[in-house]
N, CA, C and O atoms as a MOPAC input file, in Angstrom:
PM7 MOZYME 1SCF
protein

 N      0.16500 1    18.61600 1     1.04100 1
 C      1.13700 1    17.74000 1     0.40600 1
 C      1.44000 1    18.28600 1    -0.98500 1
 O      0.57300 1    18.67600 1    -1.76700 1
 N      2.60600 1    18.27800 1    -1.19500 1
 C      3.06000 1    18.97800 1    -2.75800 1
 C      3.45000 1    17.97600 1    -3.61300 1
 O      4.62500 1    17.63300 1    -3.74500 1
 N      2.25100 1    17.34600 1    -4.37100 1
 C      2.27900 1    16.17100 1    -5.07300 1
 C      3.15700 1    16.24100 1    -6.36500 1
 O      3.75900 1    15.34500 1    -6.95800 1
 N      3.07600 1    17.21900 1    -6.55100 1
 C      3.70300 1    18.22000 1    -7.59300 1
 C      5.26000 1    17.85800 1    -7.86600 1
 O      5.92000 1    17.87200 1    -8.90500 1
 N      5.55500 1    17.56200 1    -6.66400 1
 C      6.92400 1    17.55100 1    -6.63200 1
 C      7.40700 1    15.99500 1    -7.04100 1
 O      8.28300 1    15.75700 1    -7.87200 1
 N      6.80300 1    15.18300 1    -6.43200 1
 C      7.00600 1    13.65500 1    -6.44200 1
 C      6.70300 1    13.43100 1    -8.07600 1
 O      7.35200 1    12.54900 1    -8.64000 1
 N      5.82300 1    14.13700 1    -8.77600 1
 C      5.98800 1    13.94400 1   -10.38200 1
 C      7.00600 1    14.59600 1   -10.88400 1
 O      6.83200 1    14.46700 1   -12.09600 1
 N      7.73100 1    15.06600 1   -10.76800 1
 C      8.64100 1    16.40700 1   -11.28500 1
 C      9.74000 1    15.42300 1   -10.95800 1
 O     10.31900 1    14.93300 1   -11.92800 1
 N     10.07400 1    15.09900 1    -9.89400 1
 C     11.12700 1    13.97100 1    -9.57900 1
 C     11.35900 1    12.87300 1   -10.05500 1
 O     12.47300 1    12.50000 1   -10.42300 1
 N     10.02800 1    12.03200 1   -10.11900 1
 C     10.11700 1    10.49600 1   -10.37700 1
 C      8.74600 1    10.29400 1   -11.24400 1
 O      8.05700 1     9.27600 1   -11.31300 1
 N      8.56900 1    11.42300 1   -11.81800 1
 C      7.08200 1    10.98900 1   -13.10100 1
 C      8.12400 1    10.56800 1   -14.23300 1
 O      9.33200 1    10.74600 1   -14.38800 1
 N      6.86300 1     9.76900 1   -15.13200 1
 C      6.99000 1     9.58900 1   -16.55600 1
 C      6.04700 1     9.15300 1   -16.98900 1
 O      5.42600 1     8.48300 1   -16.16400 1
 N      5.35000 1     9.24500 1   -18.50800 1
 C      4.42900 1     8.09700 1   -18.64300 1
 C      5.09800 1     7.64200 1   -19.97100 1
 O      6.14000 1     7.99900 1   -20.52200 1
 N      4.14600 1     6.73400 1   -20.29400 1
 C      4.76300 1     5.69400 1   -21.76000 1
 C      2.80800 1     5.21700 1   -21.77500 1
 O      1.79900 1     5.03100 1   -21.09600 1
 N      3.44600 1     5.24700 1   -23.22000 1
 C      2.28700 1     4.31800 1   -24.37600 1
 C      2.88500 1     3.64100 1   -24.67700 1
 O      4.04400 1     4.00700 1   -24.87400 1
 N      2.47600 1     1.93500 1   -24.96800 1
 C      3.31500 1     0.81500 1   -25.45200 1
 C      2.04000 1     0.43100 1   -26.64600 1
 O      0.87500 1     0.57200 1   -26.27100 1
 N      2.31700 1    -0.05700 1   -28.09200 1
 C      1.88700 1    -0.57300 1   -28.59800 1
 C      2.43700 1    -2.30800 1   -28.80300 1
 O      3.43000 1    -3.03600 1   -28.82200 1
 N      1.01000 1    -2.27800 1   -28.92500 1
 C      0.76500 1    -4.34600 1   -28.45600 1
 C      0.10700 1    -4.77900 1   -29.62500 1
 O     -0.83800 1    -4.21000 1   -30.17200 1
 N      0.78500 1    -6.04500 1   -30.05100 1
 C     -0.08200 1    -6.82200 1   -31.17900 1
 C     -0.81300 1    -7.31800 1   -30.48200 1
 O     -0.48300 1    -7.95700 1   -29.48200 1
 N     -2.05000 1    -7.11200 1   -30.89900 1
 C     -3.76500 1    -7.75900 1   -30.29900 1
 C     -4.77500 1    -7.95900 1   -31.53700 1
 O     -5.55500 1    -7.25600 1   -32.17800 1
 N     -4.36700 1    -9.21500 1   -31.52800 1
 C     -5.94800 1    -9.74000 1   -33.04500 1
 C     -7.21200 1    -9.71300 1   -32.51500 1
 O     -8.12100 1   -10.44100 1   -32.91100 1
 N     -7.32700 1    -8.74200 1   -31.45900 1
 C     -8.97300 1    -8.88900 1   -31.42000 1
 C     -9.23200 1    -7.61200 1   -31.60800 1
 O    -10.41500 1    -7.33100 1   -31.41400 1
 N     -8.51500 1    -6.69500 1   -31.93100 1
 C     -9.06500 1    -5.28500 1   -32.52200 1
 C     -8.89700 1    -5.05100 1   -33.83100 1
 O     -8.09800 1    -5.81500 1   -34.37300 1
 N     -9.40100 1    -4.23100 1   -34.51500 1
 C     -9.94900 1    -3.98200 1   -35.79600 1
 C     -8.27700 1    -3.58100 1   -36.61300 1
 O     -8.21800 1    -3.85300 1   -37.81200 1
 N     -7.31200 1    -3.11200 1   -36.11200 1
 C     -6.27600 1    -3.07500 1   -36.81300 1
 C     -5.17800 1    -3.66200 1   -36.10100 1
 O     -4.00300 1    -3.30400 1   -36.19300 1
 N     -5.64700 1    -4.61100 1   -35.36500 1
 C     -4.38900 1    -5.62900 1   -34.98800 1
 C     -3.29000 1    -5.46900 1   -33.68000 1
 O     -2.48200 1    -6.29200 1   -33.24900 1
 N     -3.62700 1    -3.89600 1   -33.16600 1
 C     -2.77800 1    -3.31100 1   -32.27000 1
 C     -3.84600 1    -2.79200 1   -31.23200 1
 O     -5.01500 1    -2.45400 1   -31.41300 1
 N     -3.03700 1    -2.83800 1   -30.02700 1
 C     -4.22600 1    -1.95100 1   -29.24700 1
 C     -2.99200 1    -1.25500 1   -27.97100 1
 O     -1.97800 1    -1.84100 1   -27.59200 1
 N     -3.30700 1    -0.34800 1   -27.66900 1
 C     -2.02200 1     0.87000 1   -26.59200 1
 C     -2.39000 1     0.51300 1   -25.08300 1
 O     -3.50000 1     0.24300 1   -24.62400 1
 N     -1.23200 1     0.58000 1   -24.47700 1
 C     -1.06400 1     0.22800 1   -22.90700 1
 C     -0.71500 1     1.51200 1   -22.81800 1
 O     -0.10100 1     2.06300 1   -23.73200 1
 N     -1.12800 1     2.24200 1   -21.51700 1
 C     -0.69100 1     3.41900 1   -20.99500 1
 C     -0.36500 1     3.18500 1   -19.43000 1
 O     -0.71400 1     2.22300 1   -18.74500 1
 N      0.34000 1     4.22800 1   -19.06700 1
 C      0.83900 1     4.11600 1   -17.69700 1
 C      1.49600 1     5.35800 1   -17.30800 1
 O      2.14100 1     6.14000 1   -18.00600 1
 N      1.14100 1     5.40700 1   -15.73900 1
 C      2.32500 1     6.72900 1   -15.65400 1
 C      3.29600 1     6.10200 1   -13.90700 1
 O      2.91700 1     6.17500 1   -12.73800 1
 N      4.49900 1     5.57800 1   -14.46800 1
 C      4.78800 1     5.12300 1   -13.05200 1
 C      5.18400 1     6.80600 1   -11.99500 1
 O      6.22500 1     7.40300 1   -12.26900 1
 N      4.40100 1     7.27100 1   -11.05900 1
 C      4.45600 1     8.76700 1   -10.49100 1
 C      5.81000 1     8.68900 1    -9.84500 1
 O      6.74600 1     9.42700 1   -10.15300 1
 N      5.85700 1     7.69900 1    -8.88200 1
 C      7.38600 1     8.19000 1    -7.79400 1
 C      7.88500 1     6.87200 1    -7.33600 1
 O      7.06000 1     6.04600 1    -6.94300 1
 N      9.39600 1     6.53400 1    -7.34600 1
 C      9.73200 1     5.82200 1    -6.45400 1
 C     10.20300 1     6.37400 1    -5.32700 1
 O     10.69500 1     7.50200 1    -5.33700 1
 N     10.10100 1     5.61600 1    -4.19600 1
 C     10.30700 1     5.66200 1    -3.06300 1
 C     10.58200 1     4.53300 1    -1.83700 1
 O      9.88700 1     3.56700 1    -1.52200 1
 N     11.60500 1     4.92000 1    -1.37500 1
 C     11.96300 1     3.64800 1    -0.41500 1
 C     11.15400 1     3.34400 1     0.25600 1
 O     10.37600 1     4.24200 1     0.57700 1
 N     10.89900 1     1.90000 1     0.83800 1
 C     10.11100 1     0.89100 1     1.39100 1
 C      9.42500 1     1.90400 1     2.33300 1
 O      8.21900 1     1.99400 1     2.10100 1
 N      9.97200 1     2.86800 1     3.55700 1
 C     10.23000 1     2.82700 1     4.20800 1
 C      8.70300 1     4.30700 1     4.05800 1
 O      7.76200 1     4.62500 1     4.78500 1
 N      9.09800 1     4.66900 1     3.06800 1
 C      8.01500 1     5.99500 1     2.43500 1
 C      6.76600 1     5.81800 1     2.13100 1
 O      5.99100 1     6.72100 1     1.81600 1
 N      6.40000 1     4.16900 1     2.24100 1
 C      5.06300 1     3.95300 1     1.79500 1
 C      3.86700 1     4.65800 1     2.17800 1
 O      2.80600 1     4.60100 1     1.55500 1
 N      4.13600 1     5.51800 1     3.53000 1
 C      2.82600 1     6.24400 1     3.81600 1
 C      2.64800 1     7.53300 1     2.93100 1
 O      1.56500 1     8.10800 1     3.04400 1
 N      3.37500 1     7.94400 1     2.25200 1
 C      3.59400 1     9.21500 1     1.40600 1
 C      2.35900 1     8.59900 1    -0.15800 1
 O      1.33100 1     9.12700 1    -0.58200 1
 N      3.25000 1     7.04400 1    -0.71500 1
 C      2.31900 1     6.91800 1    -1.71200 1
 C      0.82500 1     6.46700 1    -1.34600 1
 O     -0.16200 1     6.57300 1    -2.07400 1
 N      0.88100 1     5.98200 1    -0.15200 1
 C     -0.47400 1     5.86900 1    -0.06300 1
 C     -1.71400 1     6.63800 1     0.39500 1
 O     -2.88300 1     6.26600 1     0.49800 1
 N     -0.99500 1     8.08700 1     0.70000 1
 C     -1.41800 1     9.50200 1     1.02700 1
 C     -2.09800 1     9.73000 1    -1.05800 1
 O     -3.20500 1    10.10300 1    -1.44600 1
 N     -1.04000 1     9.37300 1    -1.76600 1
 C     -1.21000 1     9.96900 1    -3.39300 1
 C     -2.42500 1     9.22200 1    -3.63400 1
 O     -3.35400 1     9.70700 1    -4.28100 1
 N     -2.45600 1     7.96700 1    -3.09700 1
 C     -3.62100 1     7.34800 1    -3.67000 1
 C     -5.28100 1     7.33600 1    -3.06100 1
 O     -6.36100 1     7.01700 1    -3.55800 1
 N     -4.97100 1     7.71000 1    -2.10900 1
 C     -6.01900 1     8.50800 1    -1.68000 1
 C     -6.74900 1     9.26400 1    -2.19800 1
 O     -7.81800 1     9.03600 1    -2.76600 1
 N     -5.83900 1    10.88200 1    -1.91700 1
 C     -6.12400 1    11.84600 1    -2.93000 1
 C     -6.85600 1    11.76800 1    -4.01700 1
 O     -8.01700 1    12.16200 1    -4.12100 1
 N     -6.08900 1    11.17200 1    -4.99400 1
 C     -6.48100 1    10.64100 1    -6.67100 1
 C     -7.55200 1     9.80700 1    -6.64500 1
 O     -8.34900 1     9.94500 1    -7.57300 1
 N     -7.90100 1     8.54500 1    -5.39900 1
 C     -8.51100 1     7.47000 1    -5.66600 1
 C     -8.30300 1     6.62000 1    -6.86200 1
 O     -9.17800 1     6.42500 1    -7.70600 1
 N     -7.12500 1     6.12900 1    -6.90000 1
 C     -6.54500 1     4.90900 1    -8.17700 1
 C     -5.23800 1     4.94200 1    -7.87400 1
 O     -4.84600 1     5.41300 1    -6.80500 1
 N     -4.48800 1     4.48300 1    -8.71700 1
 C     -3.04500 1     3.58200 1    -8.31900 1
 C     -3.08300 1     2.67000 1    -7.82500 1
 O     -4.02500 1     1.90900 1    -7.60100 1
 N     -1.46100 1     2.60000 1    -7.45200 1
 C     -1.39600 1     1.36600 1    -6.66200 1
 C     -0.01500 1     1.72700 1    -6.25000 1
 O      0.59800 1     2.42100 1    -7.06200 1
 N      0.80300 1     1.29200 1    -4.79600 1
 C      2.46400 1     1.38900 1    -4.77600 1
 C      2.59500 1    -0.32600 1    -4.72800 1
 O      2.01700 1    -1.16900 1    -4.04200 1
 N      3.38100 1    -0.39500 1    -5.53000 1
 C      4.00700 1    -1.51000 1    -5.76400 1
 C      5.57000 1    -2.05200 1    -6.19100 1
 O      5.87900 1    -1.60100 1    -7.29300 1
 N      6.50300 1    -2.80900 1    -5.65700 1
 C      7.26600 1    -3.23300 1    -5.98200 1
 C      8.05000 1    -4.39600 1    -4.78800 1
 O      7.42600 1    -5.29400 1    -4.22300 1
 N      9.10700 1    -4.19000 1    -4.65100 1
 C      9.64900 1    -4.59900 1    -4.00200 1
 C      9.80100 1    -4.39100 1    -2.21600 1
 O     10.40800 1    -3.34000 1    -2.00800 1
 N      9.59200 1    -4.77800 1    -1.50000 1
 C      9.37200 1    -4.00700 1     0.10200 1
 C     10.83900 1    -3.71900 1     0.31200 1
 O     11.01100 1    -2.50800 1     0.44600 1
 N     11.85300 1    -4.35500 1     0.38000 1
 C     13.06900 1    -3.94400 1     0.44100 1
 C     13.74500 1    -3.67200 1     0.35400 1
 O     14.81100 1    -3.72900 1     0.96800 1
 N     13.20700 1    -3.00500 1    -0.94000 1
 C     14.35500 1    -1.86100 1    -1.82700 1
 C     13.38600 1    -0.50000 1    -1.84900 1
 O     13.41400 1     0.26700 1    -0.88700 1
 N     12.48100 1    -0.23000 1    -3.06400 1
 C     11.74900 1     0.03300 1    -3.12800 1
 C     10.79900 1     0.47500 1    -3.90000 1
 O     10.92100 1    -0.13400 1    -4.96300 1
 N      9.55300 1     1.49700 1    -3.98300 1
 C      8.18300 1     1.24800 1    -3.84000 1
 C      8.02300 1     2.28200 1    -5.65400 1
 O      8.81800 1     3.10700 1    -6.10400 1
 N      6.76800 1     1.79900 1    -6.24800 1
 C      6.48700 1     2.84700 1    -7.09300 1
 C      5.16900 1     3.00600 1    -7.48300 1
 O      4.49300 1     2.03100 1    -7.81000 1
 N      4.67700 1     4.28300 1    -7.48400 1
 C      3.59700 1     4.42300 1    -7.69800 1
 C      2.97400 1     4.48500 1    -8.81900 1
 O      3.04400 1     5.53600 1    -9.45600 1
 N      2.01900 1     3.08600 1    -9.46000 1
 C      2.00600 1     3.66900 1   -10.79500 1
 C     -0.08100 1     3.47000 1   -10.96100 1
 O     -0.83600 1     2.70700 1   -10.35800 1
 N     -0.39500 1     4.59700 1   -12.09800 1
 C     -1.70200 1     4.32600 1   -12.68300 1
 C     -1.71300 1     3.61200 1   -14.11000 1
 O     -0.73400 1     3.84700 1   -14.81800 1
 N     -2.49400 1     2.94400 1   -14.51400 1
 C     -2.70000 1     2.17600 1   -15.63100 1
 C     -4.28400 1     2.51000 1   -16.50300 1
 O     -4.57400 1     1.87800 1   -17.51900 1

């Protein structure tokens, strides 16, 4: 499987900074990398990725469709 490709297509990641008063300077970072969308229909592809990796998740909508993201 050329996983390679499904990031190259439909990767990104993001850092979000969050106001959080329970850390020492008030902020604390969300990370994420949503890997690929893919129609409903492709779900055996992301759940081949998550295998592999062991983490993720595909999630979204069943009838449109699907995205694979780690947190």
């Amino acid at each position: 499987m050329h996983i390679a490709g499904y990031v190259d297509g439909e990767g990104s990641f993001h850092v979000a900074v969050q106001r959080n008063d329970s850390t020492s300077v008030g902020l604390a970072t969300r990370t994420g990398s949503p890997m690929s969308a893919q129609s409903a229909d492709r779900r055996q592809v992301l759940d081949l990725i998550r295998q592999r990796f062991g983490c993720g998740r595909p999630g979204g909508s069943l009838d449109t469709c699907l995205v694979f993201g780690v947190r």
